[in-house]
C-alpha positions in Angstrom: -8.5 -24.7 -17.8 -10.8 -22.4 -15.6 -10.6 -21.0 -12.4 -12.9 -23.2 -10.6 -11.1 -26.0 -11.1 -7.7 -24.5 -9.7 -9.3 -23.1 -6.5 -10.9 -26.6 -6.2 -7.6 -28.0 -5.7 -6.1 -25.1 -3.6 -8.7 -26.1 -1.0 -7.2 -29.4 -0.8 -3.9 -28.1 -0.3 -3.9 -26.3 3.4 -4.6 -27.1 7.2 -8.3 -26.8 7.2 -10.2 -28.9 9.4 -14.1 -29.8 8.3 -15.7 -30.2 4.8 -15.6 -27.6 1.9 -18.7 -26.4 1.1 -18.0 -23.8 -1.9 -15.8 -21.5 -3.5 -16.6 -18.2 -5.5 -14.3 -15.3 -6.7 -13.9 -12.9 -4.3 -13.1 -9.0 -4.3 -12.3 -6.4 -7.1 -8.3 -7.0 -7.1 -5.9 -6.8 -10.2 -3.0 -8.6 -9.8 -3.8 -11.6 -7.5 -6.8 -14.0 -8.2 -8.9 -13.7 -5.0 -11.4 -16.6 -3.6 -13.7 -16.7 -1.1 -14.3 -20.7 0.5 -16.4 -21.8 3.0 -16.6 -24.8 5.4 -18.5 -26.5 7.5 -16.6 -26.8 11.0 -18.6 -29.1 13.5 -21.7 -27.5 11.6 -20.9 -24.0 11.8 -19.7 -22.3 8.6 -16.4 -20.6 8.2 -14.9 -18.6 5.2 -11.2 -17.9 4.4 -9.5 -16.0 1.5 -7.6 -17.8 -1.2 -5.3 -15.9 -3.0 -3.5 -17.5 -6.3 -0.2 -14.8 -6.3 1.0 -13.1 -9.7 4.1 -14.2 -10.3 4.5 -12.0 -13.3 4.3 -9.1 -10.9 6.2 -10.4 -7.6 9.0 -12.6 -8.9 10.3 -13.6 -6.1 6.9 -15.4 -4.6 8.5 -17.3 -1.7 10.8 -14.7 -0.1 7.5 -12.3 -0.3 5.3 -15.0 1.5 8.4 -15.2 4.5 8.0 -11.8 4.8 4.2 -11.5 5.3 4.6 -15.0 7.4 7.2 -13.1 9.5 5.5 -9.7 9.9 1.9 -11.4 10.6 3.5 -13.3 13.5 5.0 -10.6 15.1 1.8 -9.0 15.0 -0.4 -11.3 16.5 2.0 -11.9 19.5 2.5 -7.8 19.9 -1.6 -8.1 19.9 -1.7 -11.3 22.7 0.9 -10.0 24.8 -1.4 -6.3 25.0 -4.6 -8.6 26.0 -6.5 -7.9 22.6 -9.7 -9.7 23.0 -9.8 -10.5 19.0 -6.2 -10.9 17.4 -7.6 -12.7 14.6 -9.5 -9.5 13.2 -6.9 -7.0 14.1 -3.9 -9.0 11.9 -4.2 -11.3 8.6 -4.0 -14.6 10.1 -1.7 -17.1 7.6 -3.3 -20.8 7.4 -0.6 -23.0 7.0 -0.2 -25.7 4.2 -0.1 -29.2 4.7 3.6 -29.2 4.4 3.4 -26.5 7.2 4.7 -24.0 4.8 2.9 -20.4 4.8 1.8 -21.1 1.1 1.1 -24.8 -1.6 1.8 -25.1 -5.1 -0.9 -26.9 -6.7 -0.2 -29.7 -9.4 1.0 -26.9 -12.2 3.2 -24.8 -10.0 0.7 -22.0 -9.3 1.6 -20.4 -5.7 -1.5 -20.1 -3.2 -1.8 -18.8 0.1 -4.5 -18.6 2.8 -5.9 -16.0 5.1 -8.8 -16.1 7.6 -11.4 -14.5 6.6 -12.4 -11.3 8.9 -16.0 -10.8 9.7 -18.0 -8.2 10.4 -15.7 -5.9 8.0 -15.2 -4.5 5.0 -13.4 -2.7 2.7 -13.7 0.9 0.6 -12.5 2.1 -2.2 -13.0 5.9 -1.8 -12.5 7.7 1.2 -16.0 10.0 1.7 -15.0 11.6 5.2 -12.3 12.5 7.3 -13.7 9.8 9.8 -12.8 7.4 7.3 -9.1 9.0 6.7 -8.8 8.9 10.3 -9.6 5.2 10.8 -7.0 4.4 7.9 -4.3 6.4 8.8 -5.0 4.7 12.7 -4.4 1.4 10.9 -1.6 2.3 9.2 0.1 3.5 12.2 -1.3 0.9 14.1 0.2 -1.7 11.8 3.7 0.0 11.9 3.7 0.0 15.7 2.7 -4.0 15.2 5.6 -4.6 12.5 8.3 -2.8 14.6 9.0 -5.4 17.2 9.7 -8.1 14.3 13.2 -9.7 15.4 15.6 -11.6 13.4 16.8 -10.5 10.5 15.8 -7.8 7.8 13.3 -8.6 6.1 13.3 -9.3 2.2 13.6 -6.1 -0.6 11.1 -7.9 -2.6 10.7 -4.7 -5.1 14.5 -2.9 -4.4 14.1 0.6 -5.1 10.3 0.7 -4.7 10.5 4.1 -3.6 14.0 5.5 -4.0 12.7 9.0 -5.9 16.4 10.1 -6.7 16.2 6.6 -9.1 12.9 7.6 -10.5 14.2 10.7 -11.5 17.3 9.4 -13.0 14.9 6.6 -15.2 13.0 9.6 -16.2 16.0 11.5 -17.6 16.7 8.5 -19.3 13.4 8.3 -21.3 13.9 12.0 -22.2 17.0 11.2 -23.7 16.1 7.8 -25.2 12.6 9.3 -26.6 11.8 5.2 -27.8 8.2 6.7 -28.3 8.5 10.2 -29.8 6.9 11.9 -27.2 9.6 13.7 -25.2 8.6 17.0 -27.1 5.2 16.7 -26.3 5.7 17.3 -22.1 8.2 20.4 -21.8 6.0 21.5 -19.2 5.9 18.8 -17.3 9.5 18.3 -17.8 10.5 21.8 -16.3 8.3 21.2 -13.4 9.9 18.3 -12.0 13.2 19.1 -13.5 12.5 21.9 -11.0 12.0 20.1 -8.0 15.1 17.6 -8.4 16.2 18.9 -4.8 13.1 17.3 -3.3 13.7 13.5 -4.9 16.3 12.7 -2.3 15.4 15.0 1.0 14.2 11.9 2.8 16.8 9.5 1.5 19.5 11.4 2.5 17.9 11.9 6.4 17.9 7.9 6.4 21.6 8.2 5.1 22.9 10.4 8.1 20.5 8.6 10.3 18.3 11.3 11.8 15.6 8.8 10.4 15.4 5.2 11.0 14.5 2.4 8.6 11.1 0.5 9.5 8.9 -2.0 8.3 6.3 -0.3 5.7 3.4 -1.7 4.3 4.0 0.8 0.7 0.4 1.1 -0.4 -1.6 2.5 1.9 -5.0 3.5 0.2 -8.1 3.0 2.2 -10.1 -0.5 -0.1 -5.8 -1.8 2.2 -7.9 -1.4 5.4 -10.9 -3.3 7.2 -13.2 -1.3 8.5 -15.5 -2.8 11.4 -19.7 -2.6 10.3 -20.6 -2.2 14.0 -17.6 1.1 15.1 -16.2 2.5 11.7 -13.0 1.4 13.0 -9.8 0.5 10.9 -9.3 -2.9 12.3 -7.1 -4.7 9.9 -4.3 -3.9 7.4 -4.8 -5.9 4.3 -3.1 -6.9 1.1 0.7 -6.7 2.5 2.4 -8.1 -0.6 4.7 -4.9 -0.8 5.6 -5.0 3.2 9.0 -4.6 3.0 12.0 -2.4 4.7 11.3 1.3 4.4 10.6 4.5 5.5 7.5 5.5 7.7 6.9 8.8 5.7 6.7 6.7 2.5 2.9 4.9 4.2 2.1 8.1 5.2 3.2 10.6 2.4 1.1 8.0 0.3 -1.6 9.0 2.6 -2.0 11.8 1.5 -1.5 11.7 -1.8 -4.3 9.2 -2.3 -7.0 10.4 0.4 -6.6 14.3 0.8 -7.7 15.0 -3.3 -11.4 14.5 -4.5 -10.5 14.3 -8.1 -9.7 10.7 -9.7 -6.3 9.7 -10.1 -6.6 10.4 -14.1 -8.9 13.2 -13.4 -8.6 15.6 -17.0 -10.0 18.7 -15.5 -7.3 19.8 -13.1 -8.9 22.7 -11.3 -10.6 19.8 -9.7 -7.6 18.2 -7.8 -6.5 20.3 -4.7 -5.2 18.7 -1.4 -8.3 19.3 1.0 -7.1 20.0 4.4 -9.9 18.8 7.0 -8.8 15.3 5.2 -4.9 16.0 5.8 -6.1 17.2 9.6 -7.6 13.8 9.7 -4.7 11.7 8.6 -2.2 13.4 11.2 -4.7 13.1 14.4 -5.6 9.4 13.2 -1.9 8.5 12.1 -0.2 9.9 15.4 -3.0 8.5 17.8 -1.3 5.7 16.7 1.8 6.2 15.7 3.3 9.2 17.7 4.5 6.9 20.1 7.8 5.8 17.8 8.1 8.1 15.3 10.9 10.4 16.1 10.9 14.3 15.7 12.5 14.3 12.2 9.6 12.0 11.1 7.1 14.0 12.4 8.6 17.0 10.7 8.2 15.5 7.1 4.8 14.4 7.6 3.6 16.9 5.5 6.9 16.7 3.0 6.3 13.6 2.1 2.9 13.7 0.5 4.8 16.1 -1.8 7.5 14.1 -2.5 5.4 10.9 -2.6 2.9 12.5 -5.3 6.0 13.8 -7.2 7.3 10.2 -7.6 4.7 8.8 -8.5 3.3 11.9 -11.0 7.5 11.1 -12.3 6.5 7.3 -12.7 3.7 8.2 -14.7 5.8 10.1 -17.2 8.5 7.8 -18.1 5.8 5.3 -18.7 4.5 7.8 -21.3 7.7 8.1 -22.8 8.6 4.7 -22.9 5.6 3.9 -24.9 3.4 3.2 -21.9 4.7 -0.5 -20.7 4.3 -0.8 -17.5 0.7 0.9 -16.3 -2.4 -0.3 -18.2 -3.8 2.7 -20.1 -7.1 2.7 -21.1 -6.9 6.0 -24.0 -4.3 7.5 -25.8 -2.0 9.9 -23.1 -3.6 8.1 -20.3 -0.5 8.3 -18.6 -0.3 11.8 -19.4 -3.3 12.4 -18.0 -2.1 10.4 -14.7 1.7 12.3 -14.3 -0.3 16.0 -14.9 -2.6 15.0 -12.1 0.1 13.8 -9.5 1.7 17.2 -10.4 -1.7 19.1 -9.6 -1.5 18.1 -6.0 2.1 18.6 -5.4 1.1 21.9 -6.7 -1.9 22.3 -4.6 0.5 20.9 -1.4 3.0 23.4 -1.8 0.5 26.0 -1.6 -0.6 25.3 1.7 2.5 23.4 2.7 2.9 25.7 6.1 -0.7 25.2 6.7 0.1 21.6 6.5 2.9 22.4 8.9 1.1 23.9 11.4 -1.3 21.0 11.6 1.4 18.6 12.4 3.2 20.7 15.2 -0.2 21.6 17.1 -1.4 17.7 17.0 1.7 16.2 18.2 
């Protein structure tokens, strides 16, 4: 059956007032199948997002959607209470089903939810300019500051261990020893490095253990095409795609920050005397992150800013490689050592970090 036919039905399935007027695929997504639909509302049109959710990636759908239904709540009654003119364009705003559940199953158990669609906005995929590193890390920290007046209970570890390093390292270790693919004799370079920094893989873990750190609500994949940014001011507005918001640490959104924004290289770049971490963009990601954020971070946070890029591209250069030597499972790979290619890249800029880590330093204590 095609796709038209299942967003068809979606449409059918949630609170929306007026006549449909079409549905088209929407957006340049991978896991999730994106729609755009628009209605006619007392003759003016109006568009929303429909979003069929991969439950081969997020296997546990439901508790997911409470969290997102939870988190966007909070966030638009943090935003009404402040006298925000437009709440609707500064938080994803859930439509509710007809059952007046956050999300429908259509007729073969698919799960769909709804959004709003925000005008006037739009989304990047590469950060070009500090201004633009600045208004994502300002909506980052912005949507933090939203997320941390959430009440009730925790909210739900959809992925446990999304970002406990100390457990990356120990899978890696693993893969050495099982070598299912042959390759563990291929990397003793890359092995050395990271065997190396071990120390690093549980500094922040262990701050959260003797609670100089607190836990927070974290969106965990902060790259700029997760950010609206308004046509008319350049500003971030909105946080999008919060499938991983779950309990975690602040430095985890921001130390992804900078491993994603601060290098001009691809994240499988080949040559790697093109990957440094450029400091006007790191400068840019602490004055837009604490214009925002500052406020509730506490000093220890504020200390690791700059740590945690490292750590945060060291994880994820050490997810990289047990992929490789597990015969490349989990990441799609488009050539042979694509993974490679990925983990020696990651290890480039934690190089390139380390290098200027008390430059990066510096910047943090003379913005705060």
């Amino acid at each position: 059956m095609s796709a038209k036919p299942h967003i068809e039905e979606a449409v059918s399935l949630f609170r929306i007032p007026g006549a449909h007027l079409e549905s088209r695929p929407y957006g340049s997504g991978h896991i999730n199948d994106t729609f755009v639909a628009a209605f006619s509302h007392a003759g003016t049109r109006v568009r929303y997002i429909f979003q069929r959710v991969n439950e081969t990636i997020f296997r546990q759908p439901e508790a997911l959607m409470e969290n997102i239904s939870r988190v966007t709540s909070a966030a638009r009654s943090r935003l009404e209470e402040t006298g925000v003119v437009d709440p609707t364009r500064r938080t994803l705003s859930l439509v509710l089903a007809l059952d007046g559940k956050p999300f429908a199953r259509d007729g073969e158990g698919r799960l769909w939810r709804c959004y709003l669609f925000i005008e006037g906005a739009r989304t990047y995929d590469i950060i070009k300019s500090p201004q633009q590193a600045y208004a994502a890390a300002r909506a980052f920290g912005n949507f933090q500051g939203l997320a941390a007046g959430l009440g009730g209970p925790r909210l739900h570890e959809t992925i446990p261990n999304f970002h406990n390093t100390p457990a990356r390292f120990l899978r890696l270790k693993q893969a050495f020893e099982a070598d299912v693919a042959g390759r563990a004799g291929e990397v003793p370079v890359e092995r050395d490095f990271i065997a190396a920094r071990e120390g690093d893989t549980g500094v922040l873990l262990d701050l959260l253990a003797r609670g100089e750190i607190p836990e927070r609500i974290t969106h965990n994949d902060t790259k700029l095409n997760n950010v609206m940014i308004d046509d008319a001011s350049g500003e971030g507005i909105c946080v999008i795609d919060l499938d991983t918001v779950m309990p975690g640490l602040a430095l985890y959104d921001f130390g992804d920050l900078v491993r994603t924004a601060t290098s001009p290289a691809a994240e499988d770049e080949t040559d790697l005397s093109l990957v440094r971490m450029q400091m006007p963009m790191f400068e840019a990601l602490v004055r837009g992150y604490l214009s925002s954020a500052g406020g509730f971070l506490n000093e220890a946070e504020i200390a690791h800013l700059a740590f945690s890029g490292k750590v945060i591209a060291l994880e994820i250069g050490i997810r990289f490689l047990t992929d490789y030597l597990e015969g490349d499972v989990y990441f799609k790979t488009k050539r042979p050592g694509h993974n490679l290619d990925r983990c020696r890249t990651q290890l480039a800029l934690v190089r390139s970090i380390e290098e200027q880590m008390e430059t990066m330093n510096q910047v943090v204590a003379t913005t705060k």
